[in-house]
C-alpha positions in Angstrom: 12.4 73.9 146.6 12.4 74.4 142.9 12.6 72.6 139.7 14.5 73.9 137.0 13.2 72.9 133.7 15.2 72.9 130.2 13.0 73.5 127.1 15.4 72.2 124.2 13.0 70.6 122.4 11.8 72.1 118.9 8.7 73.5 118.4 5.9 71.3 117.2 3.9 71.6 113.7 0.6 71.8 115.9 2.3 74.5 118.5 3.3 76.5 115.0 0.4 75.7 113.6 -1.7 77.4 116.7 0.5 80.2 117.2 0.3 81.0 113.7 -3.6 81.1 114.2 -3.6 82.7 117.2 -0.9 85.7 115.6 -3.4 86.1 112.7 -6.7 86.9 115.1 -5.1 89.1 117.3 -3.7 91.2 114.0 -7.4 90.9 112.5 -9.2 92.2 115.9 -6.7 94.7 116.5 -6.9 96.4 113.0 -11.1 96.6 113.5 -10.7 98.1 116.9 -11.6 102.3 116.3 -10.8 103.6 119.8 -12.9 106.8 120.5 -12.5 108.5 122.8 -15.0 111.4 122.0 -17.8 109.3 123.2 -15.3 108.5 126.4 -14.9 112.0 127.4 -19.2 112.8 127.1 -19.4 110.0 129.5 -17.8 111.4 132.2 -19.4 115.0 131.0 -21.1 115.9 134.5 -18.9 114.1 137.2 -16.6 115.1 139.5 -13.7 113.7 141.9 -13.7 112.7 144.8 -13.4 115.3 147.1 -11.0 115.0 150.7 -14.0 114.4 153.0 -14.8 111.1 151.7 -12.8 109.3 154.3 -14.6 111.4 157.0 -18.2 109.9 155.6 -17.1 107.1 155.1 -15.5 106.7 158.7 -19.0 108.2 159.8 -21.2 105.5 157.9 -19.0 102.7 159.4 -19.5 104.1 162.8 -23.4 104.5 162.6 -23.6 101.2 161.2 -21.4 99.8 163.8 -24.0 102.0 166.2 -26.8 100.1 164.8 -25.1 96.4 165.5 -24.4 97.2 169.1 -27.7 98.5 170.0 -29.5 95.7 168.2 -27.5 92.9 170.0 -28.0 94.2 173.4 -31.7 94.4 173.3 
């Protein structure tokens, strides 16, 4: 069951006050932020995606491990 809730009540000076602080950091951070993406794209210079087979190896790994569990327990 839920409560409804009715916010009528006027803002406080302190709630102003700390959203008109917290408005005036995220303008300052957001002006010094340079995105680039040049040094983005040399990152990933070199990889490659995933190919279709994954699932297969990764299907065979959980198999040898499992393998591995059952041999090892009925020793």
């Amino acid at each position: 069951m839920g409560v409804l809730v009715q916010n009528d009540e006027q803002r406080s000076s302190l709630q102003d006050r700390i959203s008109r602080d917290l408005r005036e950091k995220m303008d300052s951070t957001s002006k010094q932020e340079d995105v680039d993406l040049v040094k983005d794209s040399e990152f990933l210079n070199g990889t490659r995606q995933t190919s279709r087979s994954t699932w297969f190896w990764g299907t065979l790994i959980a198999l040898a491990a499992l393998s591995l569990i059952v041999i090892f327990c009925l020793k």
